[in-house]
DRENLO-230519 format. One line per field, with one value per residue: residue in one letter; x, y, z of N, C-alpha, C in turn; chain. Coordinates in Angstrom, 2 decimals. Example, Ala and Ser with C-alpha at 12.3 -4.5 7.8 and 13.67 -1.06 7.14 Angstrom:
r: [A;S] .
nc1: [13.19;12.85] .
nc2: [-5.69;-2.25] .
nc3: [7.80;7.08] .
cac1: [12.30;13.67] .
cac2: [-4.50;-1.06] .
cac3: [7.80;7.14] .
cc1: [13.20;12.90] .
cc2: [-3.30;0.03] .
cc3: [7.80;7.87] .
c: [A;A] .
***
This chain:
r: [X;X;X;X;X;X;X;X;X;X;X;X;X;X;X;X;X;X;X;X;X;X;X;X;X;X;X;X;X;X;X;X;X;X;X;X;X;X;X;X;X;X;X;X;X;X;X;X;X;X;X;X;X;X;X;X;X;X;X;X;X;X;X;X;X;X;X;X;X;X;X;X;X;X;X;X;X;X;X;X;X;X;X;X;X;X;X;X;X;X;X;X;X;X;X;X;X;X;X;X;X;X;X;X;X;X;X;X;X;X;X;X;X;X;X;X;X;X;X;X;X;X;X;X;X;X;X;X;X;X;X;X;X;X;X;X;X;X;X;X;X;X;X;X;X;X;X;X;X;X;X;X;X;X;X;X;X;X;X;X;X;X;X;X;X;X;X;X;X;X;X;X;X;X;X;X;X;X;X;X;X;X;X;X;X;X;X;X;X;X;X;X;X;X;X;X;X;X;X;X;X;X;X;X;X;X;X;X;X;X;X;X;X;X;X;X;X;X;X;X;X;X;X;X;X;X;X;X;X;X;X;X;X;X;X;X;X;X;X;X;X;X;X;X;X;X;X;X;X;X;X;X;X;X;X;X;X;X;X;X;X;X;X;X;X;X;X;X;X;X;X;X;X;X;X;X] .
nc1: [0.85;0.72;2.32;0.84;0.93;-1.24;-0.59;-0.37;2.14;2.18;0.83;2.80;4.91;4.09;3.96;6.30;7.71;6.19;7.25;10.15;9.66;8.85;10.80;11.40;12.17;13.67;11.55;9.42;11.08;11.80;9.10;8.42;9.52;9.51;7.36;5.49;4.63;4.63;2.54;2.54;0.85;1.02;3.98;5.45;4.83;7.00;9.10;11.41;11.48;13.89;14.48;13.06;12.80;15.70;15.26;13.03;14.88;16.68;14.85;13.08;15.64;16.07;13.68;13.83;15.83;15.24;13.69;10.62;7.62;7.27;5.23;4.33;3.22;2.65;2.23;3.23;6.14;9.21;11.76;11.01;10.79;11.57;13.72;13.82;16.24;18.41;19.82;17.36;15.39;16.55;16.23;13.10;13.86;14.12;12.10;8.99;6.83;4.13;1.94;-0.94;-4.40;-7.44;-10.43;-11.68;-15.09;-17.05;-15.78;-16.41;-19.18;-19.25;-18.37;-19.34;-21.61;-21.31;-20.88;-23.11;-24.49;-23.45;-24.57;-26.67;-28.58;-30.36;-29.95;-30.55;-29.72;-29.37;-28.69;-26.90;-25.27;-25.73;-24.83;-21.98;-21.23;-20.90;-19.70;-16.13;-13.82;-11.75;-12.04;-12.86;-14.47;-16.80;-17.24;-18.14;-19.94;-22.10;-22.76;-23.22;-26.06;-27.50;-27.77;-29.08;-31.32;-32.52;-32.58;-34.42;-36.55;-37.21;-37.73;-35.03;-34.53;-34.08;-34.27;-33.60;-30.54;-29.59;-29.73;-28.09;-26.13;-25.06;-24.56;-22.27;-20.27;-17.28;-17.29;-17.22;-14.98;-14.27;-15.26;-13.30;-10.71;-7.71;-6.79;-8.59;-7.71;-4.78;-5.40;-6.49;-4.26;-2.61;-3.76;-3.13;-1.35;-0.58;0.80;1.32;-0.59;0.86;3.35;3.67;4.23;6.31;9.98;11.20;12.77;12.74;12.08;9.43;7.93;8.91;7.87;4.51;4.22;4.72;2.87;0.55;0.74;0.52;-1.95;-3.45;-2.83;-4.07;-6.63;-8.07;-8.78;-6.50;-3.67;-0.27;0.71;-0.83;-0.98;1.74;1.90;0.23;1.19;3.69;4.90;5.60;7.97;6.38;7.75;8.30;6.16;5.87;8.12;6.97;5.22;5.83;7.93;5.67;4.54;6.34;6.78;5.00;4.20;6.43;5.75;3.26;2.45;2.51;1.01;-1.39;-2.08;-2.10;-3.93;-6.15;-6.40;-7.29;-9.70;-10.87;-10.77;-12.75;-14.83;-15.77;-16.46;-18.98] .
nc2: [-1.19;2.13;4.93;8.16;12.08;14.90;18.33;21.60;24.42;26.23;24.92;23.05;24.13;25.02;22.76;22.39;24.37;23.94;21.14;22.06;23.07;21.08;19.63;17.63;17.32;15.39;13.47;14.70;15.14;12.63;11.20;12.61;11.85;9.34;9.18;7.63;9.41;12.59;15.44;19.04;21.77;25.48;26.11;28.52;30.18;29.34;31.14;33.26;31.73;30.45;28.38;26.21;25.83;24.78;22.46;21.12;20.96;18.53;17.00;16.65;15.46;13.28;11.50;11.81;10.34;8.16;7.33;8.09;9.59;13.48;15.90;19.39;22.42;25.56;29.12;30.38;30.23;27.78;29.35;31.56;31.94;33.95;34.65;31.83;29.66;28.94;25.93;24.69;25.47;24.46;22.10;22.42;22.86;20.37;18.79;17.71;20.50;21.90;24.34;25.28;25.98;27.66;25.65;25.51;26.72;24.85;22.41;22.96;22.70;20.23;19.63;20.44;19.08;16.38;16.72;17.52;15.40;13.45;14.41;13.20;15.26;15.90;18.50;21.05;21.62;24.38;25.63;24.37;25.66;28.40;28.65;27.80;29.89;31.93;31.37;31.62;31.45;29.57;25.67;25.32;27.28;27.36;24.79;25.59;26.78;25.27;23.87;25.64;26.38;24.41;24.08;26.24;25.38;23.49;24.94;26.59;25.27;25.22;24.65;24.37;26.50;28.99;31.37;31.39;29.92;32.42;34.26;32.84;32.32;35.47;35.71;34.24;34.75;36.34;37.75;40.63;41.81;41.59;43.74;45.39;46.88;47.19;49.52;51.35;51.05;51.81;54.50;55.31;54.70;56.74;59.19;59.02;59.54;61.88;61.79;61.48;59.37;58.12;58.07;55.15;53.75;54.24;53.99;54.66;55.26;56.51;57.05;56.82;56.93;54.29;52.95;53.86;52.49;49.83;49.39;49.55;47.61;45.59;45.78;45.03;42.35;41.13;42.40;41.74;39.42;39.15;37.44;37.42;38.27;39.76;41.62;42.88;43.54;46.03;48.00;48.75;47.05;45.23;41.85;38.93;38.20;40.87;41.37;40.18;40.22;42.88;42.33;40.52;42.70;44.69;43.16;42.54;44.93;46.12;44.36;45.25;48.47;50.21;52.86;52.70;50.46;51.32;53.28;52.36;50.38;52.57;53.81;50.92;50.86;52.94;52.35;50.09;50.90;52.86;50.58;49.81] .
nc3: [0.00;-0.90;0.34;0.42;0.57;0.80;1.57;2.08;1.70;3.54;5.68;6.25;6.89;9.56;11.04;10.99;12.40;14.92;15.93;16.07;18.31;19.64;20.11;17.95;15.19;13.84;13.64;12.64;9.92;9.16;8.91;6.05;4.65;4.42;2.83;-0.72;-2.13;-2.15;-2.02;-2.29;-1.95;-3.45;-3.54;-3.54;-1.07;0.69;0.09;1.51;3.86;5.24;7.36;7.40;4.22;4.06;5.71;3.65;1.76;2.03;2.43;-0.28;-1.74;-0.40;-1.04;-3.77;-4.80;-3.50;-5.86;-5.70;-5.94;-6.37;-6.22;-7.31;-6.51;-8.04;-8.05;-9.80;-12.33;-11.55;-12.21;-11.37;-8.98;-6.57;-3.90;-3.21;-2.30;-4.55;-5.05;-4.26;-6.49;-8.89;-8.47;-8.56;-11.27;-12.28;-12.97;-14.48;-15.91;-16.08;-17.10;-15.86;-16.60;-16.33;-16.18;-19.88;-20.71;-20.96;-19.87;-17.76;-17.27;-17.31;-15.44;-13.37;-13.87;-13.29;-10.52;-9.40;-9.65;-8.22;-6.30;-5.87;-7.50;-10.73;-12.58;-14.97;-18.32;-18.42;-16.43;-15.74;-17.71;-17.30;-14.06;-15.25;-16.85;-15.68;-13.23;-13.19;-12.43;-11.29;-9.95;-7.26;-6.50;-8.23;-7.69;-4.65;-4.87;-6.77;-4.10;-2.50;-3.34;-3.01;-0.82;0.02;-1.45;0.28;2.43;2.56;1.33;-1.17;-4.71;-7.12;-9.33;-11.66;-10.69;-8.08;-8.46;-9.96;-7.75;-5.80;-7.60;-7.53;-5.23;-4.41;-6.76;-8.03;-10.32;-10.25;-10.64;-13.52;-14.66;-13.96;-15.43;-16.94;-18.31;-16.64;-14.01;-14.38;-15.20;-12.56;-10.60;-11.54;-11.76;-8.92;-8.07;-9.82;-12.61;-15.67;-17.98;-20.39;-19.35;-17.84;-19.73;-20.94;-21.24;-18.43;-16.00;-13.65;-9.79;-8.99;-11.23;-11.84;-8.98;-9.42;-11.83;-10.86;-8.63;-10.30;-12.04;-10.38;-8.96;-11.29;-11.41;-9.39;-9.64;-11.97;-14.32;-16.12;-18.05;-17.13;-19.80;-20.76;-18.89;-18.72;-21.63;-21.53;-20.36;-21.99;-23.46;-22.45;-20.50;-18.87;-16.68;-15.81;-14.43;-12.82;-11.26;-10.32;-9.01;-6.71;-5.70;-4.60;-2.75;-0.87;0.32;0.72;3.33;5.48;5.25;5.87;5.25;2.56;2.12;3.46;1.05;-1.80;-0.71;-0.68;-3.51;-4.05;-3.20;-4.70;-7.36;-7.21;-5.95;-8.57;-10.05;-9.07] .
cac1: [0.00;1.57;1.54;0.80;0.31;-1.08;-0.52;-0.56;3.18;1.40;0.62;3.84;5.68;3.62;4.22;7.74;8.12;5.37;8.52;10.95;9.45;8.85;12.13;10.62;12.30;13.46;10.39;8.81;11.71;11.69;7.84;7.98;10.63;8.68;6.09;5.92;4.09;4.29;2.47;2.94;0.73;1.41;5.53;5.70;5.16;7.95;9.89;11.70;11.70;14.99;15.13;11.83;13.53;16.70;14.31;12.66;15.72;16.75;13.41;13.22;16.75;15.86;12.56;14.26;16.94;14.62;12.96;9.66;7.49;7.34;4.52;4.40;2.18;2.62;1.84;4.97;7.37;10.24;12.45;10.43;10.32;12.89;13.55;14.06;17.24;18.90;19.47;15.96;15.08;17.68;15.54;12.59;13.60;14.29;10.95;8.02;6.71;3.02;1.22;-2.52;-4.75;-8.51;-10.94;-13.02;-16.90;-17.23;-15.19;-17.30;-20.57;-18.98;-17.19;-21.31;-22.91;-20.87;-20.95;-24.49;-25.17;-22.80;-25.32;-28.32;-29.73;-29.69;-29.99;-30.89;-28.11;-29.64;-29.12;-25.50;-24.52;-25.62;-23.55;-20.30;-20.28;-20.70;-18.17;-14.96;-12.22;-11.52;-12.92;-13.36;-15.33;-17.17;-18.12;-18.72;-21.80;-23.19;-22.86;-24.22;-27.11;-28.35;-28.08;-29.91;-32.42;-32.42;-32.98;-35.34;-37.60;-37.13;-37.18;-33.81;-35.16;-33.59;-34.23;-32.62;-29.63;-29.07;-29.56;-26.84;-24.17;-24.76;-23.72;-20.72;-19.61;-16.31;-17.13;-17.41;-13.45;-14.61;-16.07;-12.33;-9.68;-6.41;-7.08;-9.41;-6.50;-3.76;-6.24;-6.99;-2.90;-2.04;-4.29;-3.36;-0.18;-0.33;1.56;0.81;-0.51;2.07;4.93;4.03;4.09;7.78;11.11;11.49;13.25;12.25;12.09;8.12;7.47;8.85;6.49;3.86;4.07;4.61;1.48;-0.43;0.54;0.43;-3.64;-3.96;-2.84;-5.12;-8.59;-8.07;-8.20;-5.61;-2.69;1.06;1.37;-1.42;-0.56;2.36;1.69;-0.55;2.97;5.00;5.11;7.05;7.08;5.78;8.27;8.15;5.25;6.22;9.30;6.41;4.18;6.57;8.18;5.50;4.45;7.56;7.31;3.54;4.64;6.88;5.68;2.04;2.04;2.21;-0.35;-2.46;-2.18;-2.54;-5.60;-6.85;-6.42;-7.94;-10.86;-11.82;-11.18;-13.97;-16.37;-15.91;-17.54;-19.74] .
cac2: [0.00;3.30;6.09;9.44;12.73;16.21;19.88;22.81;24.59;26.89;23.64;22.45;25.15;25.10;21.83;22.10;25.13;22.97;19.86;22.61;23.34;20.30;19.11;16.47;17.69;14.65;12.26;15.64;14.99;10.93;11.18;13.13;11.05;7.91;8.62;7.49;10.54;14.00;16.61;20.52;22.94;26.44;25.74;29.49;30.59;28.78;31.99;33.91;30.86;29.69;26.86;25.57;25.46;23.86;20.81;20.50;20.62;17.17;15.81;16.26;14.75;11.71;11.20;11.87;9.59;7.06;7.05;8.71;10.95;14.61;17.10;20.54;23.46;27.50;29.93;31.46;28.68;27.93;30.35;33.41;32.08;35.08;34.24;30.73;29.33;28.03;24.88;24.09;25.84;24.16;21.06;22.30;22.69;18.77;18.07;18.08;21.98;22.32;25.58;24.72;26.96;27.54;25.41;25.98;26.65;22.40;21.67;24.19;22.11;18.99;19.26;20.69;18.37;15.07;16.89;17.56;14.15;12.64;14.29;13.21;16.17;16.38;20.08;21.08;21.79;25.91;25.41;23.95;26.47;30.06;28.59;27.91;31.01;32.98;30.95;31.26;31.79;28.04;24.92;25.39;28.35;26.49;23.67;25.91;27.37;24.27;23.56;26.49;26.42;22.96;24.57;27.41;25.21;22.48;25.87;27.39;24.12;25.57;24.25;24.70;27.39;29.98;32.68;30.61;30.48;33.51;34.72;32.27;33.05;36.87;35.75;33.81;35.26;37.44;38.40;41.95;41.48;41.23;45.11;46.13;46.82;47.35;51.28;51.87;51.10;52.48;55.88;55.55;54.93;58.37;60.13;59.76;60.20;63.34;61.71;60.94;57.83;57.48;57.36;54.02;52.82;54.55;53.19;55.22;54.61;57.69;56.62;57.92;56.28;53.27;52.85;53.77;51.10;48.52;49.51;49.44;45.83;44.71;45.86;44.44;41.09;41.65;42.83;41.35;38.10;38.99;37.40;38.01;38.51;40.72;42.92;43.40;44.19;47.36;48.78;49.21;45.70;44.43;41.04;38.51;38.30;41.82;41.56;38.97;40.88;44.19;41.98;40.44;43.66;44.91;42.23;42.48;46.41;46.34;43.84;46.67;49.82;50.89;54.13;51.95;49.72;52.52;53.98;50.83;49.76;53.43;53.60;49.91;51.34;54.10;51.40;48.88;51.99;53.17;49.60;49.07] .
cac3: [0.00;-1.25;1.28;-0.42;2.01;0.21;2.31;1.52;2.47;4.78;6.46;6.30;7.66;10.99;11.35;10.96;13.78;16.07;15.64;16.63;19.46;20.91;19.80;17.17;13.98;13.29;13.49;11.40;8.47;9.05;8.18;5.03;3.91;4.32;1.18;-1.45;-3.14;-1.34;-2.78;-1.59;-2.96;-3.13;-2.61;-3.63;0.01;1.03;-0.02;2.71;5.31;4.73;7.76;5.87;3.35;4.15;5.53;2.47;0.57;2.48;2.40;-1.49;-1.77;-0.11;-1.85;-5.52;-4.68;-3.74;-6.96;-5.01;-6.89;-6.13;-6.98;-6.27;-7.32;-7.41;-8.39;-10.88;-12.30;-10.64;-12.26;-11.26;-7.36;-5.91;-2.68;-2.80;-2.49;-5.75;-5.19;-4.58;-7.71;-9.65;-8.50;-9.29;-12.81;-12.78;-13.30;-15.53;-15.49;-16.46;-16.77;-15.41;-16.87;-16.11;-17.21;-20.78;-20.36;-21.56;-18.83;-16.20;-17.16;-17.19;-13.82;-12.54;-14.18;-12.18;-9.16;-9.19;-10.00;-7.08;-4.85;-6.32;-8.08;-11.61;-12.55;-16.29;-19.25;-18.90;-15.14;-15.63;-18.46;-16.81;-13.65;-15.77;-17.41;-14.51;-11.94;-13.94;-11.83;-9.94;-9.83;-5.87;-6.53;-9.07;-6.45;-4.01;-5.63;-6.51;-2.62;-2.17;-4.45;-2.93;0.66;-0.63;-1.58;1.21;3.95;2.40;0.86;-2.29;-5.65;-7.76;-10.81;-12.33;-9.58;-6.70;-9.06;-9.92;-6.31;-5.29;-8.21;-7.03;-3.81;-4.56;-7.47;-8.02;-11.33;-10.44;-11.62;-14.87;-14.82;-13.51;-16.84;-16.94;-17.99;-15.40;-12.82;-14.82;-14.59;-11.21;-10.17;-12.50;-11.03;-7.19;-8.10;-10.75;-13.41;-16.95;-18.33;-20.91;-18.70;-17.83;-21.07;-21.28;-20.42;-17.72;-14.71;-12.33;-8.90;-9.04;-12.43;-11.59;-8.14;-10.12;-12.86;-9.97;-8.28;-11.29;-12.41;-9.14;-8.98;-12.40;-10.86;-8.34;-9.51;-12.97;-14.56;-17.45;-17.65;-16.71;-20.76;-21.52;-18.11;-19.64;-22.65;-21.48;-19.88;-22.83;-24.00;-20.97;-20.35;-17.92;-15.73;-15.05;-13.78;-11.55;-10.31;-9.62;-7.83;-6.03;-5.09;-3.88;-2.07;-0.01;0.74;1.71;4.72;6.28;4.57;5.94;4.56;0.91;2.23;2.92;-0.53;-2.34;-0.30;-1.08;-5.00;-4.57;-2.66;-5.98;-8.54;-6.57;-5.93;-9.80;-11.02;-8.00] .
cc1: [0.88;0.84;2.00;0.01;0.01;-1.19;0.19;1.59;3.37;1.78;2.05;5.09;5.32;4.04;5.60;8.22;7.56;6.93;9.83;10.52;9.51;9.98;11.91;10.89;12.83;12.74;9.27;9.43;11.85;9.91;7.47;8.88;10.89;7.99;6.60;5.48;4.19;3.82;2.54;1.76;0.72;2.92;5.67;5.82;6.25;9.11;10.39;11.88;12.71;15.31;14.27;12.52;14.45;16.37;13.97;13.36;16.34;15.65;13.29;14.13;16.51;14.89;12.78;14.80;16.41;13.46;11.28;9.05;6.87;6.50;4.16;3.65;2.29;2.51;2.14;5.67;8.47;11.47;12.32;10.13;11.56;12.71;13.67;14.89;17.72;18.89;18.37;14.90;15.85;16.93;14.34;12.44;13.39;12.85;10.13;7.72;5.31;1.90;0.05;-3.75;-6.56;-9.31;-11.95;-14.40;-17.40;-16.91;-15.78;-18.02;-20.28;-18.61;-18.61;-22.23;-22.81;-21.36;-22.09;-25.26;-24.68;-23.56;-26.53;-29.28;-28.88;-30.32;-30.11;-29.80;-28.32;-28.72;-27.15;-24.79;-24.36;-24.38;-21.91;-19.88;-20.45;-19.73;-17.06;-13.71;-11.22;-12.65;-13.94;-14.28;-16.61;-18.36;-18.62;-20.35;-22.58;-23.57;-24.05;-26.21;-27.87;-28.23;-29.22;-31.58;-33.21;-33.22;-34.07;-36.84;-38.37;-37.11;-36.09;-34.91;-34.38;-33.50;-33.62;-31.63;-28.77;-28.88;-27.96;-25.59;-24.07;-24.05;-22.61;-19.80;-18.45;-15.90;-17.24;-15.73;-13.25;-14.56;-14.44;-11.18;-8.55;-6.45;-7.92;-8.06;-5.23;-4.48;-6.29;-5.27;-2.31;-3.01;-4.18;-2.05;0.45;0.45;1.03;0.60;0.34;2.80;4.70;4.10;5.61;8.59;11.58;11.84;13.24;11.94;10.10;7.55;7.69;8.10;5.24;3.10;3.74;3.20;0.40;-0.81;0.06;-1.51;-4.02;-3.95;-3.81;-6.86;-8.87;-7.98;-7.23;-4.47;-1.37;1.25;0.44;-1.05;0.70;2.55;0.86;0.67;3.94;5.21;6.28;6.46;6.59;6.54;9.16;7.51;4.98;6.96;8.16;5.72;4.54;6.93;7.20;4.69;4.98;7.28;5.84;3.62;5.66;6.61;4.09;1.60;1.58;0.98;-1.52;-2.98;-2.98;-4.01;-6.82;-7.66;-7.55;-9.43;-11.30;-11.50;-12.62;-15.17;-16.67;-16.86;-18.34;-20.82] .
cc2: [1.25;4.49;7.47;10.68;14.27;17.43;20.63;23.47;25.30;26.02;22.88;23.12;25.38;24.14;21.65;23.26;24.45;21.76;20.82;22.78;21.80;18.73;17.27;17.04;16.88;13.12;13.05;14.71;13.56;10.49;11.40;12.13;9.36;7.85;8.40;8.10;11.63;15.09;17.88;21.08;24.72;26.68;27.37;30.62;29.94;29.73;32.86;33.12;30.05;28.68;26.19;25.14;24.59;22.42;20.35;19.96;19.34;16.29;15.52;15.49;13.64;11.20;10.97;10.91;8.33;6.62;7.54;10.23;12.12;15.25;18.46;21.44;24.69;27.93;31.02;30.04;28.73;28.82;31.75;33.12;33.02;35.07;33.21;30.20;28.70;27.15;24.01;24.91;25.36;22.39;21.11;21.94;21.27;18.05;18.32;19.65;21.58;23.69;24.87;26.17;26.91;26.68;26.09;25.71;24.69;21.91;21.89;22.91;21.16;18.48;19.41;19.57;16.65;15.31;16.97;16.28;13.04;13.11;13.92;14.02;15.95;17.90;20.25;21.95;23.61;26.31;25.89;25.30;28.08;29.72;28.64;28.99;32.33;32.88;30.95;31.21;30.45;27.00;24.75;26.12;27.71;25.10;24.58;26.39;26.54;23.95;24.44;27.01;25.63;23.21;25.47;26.90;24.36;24.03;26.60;26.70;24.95;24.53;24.98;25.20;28.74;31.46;31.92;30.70;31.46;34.07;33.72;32.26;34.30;36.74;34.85;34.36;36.39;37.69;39.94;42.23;41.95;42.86;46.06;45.94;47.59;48.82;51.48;51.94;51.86;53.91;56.20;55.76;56.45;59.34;59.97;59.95;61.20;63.18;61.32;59.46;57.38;57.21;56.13;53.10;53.56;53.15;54.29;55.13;55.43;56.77;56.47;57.07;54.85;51.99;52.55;53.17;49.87;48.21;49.22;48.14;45.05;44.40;45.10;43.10;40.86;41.60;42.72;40.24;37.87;38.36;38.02;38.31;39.97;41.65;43.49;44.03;45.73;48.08;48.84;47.80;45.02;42.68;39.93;38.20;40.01;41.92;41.00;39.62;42.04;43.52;41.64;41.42;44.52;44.63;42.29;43.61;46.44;45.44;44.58;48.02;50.07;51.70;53.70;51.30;50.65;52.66;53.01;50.56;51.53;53.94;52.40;50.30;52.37;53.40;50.55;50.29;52.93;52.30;49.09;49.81] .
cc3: [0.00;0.32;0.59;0.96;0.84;1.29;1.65;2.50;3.33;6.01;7.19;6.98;9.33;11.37;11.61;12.68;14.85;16.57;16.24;17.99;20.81;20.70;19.07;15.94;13.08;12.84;12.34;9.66;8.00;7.79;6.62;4.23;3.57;2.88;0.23;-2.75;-1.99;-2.52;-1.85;-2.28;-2.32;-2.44;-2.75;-1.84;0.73;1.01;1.05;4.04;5.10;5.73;7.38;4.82;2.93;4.60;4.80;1.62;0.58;2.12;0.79;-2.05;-1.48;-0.69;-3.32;-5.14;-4.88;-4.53;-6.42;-5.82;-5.57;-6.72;-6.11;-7.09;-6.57;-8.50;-10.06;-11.30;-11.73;-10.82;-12.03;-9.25;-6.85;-4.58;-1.60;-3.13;-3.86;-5.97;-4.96;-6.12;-8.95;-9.45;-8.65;-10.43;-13.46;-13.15;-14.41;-15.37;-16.39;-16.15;-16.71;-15.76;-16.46;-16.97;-17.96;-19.95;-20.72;-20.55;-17.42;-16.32;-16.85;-15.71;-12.85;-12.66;-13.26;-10.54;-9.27;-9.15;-9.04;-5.80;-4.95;-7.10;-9.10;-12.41;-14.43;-16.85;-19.00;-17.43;-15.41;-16.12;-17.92;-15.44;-14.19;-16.33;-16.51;-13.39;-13.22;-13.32;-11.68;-9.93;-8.47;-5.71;-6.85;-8.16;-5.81;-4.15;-5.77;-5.02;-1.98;-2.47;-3.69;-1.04;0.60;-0.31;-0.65;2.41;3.38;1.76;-0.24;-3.55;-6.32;-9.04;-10.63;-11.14;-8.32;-7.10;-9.57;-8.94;-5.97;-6.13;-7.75;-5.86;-3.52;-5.63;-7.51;-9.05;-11.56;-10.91;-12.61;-15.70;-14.49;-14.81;-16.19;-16.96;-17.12;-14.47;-13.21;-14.38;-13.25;-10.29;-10.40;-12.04;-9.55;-7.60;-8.98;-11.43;-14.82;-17.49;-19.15;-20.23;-18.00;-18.11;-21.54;-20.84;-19.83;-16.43;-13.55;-11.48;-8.98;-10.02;-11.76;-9.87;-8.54;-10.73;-12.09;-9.14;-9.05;-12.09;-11.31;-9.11;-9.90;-11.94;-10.19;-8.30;-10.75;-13.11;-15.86;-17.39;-17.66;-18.30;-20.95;-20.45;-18.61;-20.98;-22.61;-20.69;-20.91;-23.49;-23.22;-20.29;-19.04;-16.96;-15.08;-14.48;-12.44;-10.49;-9.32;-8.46;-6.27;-5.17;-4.46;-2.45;-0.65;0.56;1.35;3.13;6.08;5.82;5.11;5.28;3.11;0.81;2.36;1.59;-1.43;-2.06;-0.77;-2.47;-5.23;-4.44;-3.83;-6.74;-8.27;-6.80;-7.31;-10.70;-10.01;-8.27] .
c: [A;A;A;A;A;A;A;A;A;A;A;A;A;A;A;A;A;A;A;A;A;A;A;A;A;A;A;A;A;A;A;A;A;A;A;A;A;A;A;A;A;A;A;A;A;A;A;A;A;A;A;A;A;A;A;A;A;A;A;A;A;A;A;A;A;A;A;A;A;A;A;A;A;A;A;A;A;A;A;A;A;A;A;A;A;A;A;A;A;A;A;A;A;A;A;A;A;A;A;A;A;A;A;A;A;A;A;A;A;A;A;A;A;A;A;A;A;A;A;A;A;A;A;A;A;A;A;A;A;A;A;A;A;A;A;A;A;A;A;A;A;A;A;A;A;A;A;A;A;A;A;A;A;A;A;A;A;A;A;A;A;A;A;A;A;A;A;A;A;A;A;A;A;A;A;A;A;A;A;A;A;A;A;A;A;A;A;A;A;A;A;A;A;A;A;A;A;A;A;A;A;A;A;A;A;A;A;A;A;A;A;A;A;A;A;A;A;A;A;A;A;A;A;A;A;A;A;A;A;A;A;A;A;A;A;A;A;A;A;A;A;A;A;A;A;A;A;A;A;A;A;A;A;A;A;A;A;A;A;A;A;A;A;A;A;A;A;A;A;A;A;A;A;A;A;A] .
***
């Protein structure tokens, strides 16, 4: 019998200081080093905890070695993780690399139409289809709604129709996203900070400009579902691992910087109340 363990590296990181503490760090690294599948997901937070790190980098070692598969999932590929030691990025690369991309509307209904049918209800193709093209983000999302939907209707001794549905994508939904563009936020950045919208479609390296720009991708990441190519591309045709580096950076500076966080959360606050 194979033993396979999945957590999150959140997860895995508590666990590992819990094991420090109560001086159990190596019945922690014995454990992980038992399976014979470990998955991680989200290794990207793993960045900045470098004795985390240096555990893992053993634990993966012994697991590769012993022919033991390895899966891991983030966010960025492993050449855009900044932060995380080399030689565990140098073992990332050793592996397969798959970008995971959202699923098509075929794949929405399809993924609604099982689940709906693993709880007993089966729900009509109009039913299925206005859900899928209204959840788009995540499959979790995606479930959740159906969950939600069939609570909905369970508390209230409702039938499932078209107005129960829509009431319950309104209230899970985070397609108001959708209503937020790349110029809207670019506008809204250039105007708290009294600079022109071209310049951050220059190559300009002003201290001021280059803030700016970072703020402005960063939101786009943020309160957009475009990706790291097309955000780039509305900056000057810059490409996706700039966008990575802005987000990143300011990622990092809003964790000691308030005054930024402020700002940031302020700008975010008149983009939201512009499409609300």
């Amino acid at each position: 019998e194979k033993r396979v363990i999945y957590i999150s590296s959140d997860a895995f990181t508590v666990e590992f200081v819990e094991a420090i503490q109560s001086n159990t760090v190596n019945k922690f690294s014995n454990f992980y080093k038992s399976m014979d599948a470990l998955i991680i997901d989200d290794i990207q937070f793993l960045v900045g905890k470098e004795k985390t790190q240096d555990l893992f980098f053993h634990i993966f070692n012994t697991l590769h070695q012993n022919g033991k598969q390895i899966i891991l999932s983030s966010d960025r590929s492993p050449k855009d993780l900044k932060g995380l030691s080399d030689r565990l990025v140098s073992r990332f690369l050793w592996g397969l690399q798959t970008d995971i991309q959202p699923p098509d509307l075929e794949t929405r209904i399809a993924i609604l139409k099982n689940k709906s049918e693993s709880y007993g209800i089966s729900l009509s193709r109009e039913i299925l289809e206005f859900i899928a093209q209204n959840i788009t983000s995540n499959i979790r999302e995606l479930e959740g709604c159906l969950v939600k939907l069939l609570a909905n209707a369970s508390l209230t001794n409702r039938e499932i129709n078209f107005d129960l549905v829509k009431k319950t994508v309104k209230e899970v939904s985070t397609t108001k996203q959708i209503n937020i563009s790349i110029e809207l936020i670019t506008k809204t950045v250039c105007e708290h900070f009294e600079i022109e919208e071209n310049k951050l479609r220059e190559k300009n390296r002003r201290k001021e400009i280059v803030m700016a720009r970072q703020i402005a991708m960063y939101l786009a990441k943020q309160l957009t579902k475009s990706s790291l190519k097309t955000i780039g591309l509305h900056f000057g045709g810059r490409d996706h691992s700039t966008v990575i580096h802005a987000q990143t950076s300011i990622e990092e500076m809003i964790n000691t910087d308030t005054k930024l966080k402020e700002t940031i959360d302020s700008i975010k606050s008149k983009i939201e109340m512009t499409v609300t």
